[in-house]
N, CA, C and O of each residue as an XYZ file, in Angstrom:
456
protein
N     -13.828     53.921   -133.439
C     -14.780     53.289   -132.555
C     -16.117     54.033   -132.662
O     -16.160     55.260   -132.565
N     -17.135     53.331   -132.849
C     -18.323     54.018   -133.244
C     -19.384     54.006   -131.347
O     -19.586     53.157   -130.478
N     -19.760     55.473   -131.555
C     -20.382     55.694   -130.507
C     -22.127     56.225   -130.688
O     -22.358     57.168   -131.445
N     -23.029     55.688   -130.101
C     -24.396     56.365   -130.570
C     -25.116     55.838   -131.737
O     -25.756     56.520   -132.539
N     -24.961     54.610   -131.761
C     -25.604     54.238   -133.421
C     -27.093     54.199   -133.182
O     -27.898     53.998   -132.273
N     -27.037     54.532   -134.617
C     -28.961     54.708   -134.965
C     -29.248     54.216   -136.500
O     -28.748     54.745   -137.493
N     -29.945     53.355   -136.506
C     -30.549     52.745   -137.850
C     -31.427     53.400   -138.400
O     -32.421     53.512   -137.683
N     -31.538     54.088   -139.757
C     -32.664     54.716   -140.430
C     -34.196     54.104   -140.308
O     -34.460     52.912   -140.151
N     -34.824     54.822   -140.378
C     -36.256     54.284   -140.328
C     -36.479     53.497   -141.510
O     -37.671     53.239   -141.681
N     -35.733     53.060   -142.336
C     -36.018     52.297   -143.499
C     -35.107     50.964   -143.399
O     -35.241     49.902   -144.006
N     -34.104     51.364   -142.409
C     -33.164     49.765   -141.713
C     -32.271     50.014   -142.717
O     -31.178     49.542   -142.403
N     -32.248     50.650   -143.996
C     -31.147     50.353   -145.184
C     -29.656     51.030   -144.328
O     -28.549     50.495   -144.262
N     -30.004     52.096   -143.857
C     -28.381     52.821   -143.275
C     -28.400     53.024   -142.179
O     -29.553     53.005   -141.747
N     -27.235     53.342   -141.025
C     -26.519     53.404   -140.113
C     -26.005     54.682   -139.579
O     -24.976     54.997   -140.177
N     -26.279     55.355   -138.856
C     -25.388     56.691   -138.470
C     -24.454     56.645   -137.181
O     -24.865     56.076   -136.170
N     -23.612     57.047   -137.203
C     -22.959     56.676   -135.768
C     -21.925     57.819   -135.539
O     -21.335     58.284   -136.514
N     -21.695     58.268   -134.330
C     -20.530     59.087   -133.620
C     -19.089     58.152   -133.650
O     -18.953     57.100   -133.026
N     -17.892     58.880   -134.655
C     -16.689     58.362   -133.829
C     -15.820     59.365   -134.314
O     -16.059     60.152   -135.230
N     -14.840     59.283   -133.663
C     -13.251     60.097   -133.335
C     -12.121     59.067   -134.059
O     -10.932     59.119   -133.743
N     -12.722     57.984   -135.223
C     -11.633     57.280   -135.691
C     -10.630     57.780   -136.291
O      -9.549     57.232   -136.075
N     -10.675     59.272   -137.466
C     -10.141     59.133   -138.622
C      -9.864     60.846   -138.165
O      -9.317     61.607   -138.963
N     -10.337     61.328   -136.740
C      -9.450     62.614   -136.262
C      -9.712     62.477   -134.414
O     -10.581     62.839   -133.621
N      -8.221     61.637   -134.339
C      -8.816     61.739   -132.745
C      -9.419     63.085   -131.528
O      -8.906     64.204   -131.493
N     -10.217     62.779   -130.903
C     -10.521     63.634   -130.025
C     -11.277     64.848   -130.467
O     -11.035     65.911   -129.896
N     -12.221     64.797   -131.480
C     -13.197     65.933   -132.737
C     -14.081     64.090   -132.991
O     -13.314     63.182   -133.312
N     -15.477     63.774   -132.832
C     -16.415     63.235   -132.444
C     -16.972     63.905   -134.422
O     -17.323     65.042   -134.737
N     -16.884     63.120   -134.993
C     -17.785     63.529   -136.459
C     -18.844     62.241   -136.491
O     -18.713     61.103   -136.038
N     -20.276     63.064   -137.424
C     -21.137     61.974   -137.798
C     -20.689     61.411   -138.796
O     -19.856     61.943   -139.530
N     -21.181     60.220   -138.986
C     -21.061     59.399   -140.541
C     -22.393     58.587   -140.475
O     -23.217     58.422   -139.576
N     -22.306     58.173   -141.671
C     -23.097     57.504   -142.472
C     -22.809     56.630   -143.453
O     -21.984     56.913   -144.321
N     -23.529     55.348   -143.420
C     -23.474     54.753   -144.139
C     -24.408     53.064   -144.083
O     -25.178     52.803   -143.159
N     -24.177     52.260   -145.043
C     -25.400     51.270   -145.778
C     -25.096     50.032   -144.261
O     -24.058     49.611   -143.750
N     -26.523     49.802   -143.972
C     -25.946     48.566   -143.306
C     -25.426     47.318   -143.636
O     -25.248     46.461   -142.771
N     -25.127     47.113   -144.997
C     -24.643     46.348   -145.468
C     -23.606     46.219   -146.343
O     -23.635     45.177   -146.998
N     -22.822     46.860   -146.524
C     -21.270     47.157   -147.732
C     -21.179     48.482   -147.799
O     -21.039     49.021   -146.701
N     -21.208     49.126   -148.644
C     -20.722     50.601   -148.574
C     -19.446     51.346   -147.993
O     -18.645     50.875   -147.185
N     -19.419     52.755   -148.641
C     -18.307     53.249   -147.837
C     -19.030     54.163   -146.827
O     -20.019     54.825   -147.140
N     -18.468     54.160   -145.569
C     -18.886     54.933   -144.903
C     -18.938     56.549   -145.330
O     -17.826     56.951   -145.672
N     -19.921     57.496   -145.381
C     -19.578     58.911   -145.331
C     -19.556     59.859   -144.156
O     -20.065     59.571   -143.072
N     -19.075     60.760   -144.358
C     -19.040     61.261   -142.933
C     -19.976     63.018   -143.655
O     -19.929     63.600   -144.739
N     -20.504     63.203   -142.717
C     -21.715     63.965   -143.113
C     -21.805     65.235   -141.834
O     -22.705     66.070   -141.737
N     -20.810     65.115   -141.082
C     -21.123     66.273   -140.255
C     -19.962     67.589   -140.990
O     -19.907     68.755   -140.599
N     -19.341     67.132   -141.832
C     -19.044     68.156   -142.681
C     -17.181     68.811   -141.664
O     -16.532     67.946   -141.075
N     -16.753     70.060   -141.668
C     -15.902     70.335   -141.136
C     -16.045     70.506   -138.993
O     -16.977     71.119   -138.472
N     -15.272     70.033   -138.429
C     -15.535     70.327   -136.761
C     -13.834     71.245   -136.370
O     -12.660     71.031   -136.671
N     -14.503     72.211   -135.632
C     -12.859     72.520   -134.914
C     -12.176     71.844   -134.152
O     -12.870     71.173   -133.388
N     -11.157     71.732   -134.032
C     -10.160     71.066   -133.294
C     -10.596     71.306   -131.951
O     -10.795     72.480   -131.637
N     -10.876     69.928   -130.655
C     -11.580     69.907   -130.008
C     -13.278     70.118   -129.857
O     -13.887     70.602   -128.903
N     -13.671     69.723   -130.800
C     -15.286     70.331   -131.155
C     -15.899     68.589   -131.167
O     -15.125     67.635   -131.094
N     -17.113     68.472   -131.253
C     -17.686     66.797   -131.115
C     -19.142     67.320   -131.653
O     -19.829     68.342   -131.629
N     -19.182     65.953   -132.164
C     -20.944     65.520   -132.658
C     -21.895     65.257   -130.991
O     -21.608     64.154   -130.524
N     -22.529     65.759   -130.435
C     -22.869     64.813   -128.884
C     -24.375     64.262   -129.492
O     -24.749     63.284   -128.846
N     -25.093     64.557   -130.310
C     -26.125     63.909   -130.381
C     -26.490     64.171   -131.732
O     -25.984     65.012   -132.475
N     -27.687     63.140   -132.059
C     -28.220     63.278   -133.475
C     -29.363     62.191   -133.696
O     -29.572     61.163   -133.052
N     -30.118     62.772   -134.916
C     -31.587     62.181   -135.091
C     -32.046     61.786   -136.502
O     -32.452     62.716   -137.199
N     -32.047     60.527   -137.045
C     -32.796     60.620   -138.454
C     -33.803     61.430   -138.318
O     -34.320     61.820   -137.271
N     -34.197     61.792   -139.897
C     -35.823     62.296   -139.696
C     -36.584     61.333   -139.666
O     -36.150     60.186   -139.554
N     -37.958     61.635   -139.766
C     -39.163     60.343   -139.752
C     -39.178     60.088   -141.191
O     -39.762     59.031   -141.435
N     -38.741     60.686   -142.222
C     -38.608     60.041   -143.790
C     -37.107     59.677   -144.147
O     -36.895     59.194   -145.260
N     -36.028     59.883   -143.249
C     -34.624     58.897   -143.429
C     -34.391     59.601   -143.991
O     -33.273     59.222   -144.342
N     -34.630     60.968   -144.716
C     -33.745     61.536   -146.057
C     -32.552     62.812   -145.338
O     -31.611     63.146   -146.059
N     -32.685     63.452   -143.921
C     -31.752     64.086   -143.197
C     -31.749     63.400   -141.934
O     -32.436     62.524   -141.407
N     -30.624     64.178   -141.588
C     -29.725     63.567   -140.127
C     -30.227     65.281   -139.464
O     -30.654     66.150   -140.225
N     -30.070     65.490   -137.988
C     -30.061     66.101   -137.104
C     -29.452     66.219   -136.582
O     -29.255     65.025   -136.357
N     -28.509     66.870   -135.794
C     -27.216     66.447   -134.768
C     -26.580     68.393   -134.197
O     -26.296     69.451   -134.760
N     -26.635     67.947   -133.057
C     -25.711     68.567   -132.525
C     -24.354     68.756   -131.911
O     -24.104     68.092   -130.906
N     -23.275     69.730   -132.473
C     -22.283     70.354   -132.561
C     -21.368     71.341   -132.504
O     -21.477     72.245   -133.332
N     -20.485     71.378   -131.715
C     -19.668     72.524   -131.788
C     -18.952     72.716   -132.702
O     -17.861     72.929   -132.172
N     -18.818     72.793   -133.904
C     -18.332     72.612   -135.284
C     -17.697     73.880   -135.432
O     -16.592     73.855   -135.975
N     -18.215     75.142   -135.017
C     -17.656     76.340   -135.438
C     -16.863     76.810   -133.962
O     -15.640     76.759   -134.096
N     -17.271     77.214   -132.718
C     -16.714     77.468   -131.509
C     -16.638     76.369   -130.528
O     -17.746     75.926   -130.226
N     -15.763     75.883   -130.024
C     -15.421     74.472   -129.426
C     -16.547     75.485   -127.994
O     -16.360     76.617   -127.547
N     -17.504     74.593   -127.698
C     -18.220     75.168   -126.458
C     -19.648     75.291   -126.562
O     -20.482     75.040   -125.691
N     -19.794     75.629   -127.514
C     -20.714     76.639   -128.304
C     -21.593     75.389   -129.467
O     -21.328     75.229   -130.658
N     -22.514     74.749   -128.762
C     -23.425     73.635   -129.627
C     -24.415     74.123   -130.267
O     -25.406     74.403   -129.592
N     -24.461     74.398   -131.892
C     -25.234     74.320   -132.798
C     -26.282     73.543   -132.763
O     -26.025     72.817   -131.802
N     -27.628     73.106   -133.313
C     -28.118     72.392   -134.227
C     -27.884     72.490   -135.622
O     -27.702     73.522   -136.269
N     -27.906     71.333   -136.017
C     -27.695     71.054   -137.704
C     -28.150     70.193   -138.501
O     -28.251     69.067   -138.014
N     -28.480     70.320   -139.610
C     -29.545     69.697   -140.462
C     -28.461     69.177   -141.622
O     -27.546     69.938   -141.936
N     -28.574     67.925   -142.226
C     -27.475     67.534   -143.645
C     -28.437     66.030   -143.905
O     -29.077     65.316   -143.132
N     -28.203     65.986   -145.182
C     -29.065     65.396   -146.396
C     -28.161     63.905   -145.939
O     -26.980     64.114   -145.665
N     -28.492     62.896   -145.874
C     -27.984     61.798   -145.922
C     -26.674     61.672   -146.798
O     -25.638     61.081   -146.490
N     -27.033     62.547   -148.271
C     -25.595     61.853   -149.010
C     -24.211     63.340   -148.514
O     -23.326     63.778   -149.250
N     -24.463     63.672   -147.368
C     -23.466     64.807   -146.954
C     -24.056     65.871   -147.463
O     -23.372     66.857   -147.191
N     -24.868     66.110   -147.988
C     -24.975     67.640   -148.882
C     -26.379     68.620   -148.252
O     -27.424     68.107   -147.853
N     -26.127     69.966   -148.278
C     -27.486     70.702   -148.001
C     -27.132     70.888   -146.164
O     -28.017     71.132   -145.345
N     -25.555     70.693   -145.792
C     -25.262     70.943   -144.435
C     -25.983     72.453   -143.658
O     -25.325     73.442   -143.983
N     -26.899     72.710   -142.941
C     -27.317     73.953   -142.411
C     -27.072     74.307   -141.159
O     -26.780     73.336   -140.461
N     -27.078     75.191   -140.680
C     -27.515     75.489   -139.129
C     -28.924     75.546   -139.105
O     -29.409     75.921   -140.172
N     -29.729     75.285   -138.203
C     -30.972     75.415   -137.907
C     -31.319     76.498   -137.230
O     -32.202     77.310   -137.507
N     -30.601     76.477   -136.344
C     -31.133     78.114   -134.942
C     -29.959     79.265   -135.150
O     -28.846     79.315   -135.672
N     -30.603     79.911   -134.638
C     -29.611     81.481   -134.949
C     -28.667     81.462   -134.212
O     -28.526     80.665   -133.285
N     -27.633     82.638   -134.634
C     -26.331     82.290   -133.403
C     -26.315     82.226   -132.259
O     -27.105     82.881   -131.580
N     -25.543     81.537   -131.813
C     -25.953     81.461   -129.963
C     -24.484     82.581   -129.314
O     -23.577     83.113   -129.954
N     -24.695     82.593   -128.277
C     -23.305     83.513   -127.922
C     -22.601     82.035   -127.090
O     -23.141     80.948   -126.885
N     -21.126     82.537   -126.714
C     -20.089     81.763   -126.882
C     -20.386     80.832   -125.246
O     -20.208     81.334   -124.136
N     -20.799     79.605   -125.475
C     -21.095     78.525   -124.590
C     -22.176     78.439   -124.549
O     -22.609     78.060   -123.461
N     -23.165     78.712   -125.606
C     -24.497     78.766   -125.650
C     -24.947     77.218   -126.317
O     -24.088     76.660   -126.999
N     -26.337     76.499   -126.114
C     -26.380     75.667   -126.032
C     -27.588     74.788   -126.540
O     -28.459     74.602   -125.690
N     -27.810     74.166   -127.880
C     -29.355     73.620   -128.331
C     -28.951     72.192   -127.538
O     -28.139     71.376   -127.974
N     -29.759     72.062   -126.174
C     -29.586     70.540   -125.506
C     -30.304     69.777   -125.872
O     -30.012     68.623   -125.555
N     -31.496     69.957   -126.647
C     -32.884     69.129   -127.112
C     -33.353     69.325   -128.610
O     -32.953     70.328   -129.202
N     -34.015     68.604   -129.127
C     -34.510     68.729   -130.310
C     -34.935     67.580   -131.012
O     -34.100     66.750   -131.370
N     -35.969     67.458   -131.217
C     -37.026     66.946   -132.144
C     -37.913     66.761   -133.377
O     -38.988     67.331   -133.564
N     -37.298     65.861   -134.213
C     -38.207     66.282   -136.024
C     -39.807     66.305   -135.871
O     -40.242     65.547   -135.004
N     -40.657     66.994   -136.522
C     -41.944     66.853   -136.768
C     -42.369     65.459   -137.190
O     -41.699     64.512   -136.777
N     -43.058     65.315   -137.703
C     -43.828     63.806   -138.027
C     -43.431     64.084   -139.687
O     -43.055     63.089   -140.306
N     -43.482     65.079   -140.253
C     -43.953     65.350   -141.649
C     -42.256     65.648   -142.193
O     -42.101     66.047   -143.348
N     -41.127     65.447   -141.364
C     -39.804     65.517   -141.342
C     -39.483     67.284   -142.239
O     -38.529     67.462   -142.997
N     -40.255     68.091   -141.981
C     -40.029     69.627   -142.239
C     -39.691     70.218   -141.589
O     -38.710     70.848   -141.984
N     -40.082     70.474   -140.368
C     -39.227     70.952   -139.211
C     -38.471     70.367   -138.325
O     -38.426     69.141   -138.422
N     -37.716     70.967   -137.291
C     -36.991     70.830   -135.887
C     -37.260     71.866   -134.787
O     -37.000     73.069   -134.809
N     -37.787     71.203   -133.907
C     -38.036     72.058   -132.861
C     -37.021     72.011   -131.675
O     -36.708     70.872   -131.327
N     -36.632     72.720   -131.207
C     -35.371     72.714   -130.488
C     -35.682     73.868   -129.274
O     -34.814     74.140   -128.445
């Protein structure tokens, strides 16, 4: 079940939150609004961990999203290339229940301010 959808700024692809294919762990995917296989692009999540939010850039070529991917509690920001690849953390470690609640691409899609 797809939760949170967002259409690229170019309309060609789709990003969306779901728990289909590992219940109760919330991963991003991606994929064409029109045929394609879906990819899933938030890369590995811990058991009990979720995608809660996420952002094309203003040039469609990365996703944004935040995650507890490594400490179930504990929400990252994260940066990944549309075709899954170039997955990063953005901000430095947080301590355990620590929390990026906001964040925003530049215009020029180079940074994230968080």
């Amino acid at each position: 079940q797809a939760q949170s959808v967002s259409v690229s700024p170019d309309g060609e692809s789709v990003a969306w939150r779901s728990d289909a294919t590992t219940p109760g762990i919330s991963h991003l995917w991606v994929g064409k609004l029109f045929g394609g296989t879906p990819l899933r692009v938030s890369g590995g999540i811990v058991a009990g961990g979720n995608v809660t939010d996420f952002a094309w850039s203003p040039d469609g070529a990365r996703l944004a999203f935040v995650a507890d991917r490594v400490a179930v509690g504990t929400f990252d920001l994260w940066s990944v290339a549309v075709d899954g690849s170039g997955l990063q953390r953005v901000n430095d470690a947080l301590p355990a229940g620590g929390a990026v609640s906001a964040f925003e691409w530049s215009s020029d899609s180079l940074r994230l301010a968080y």
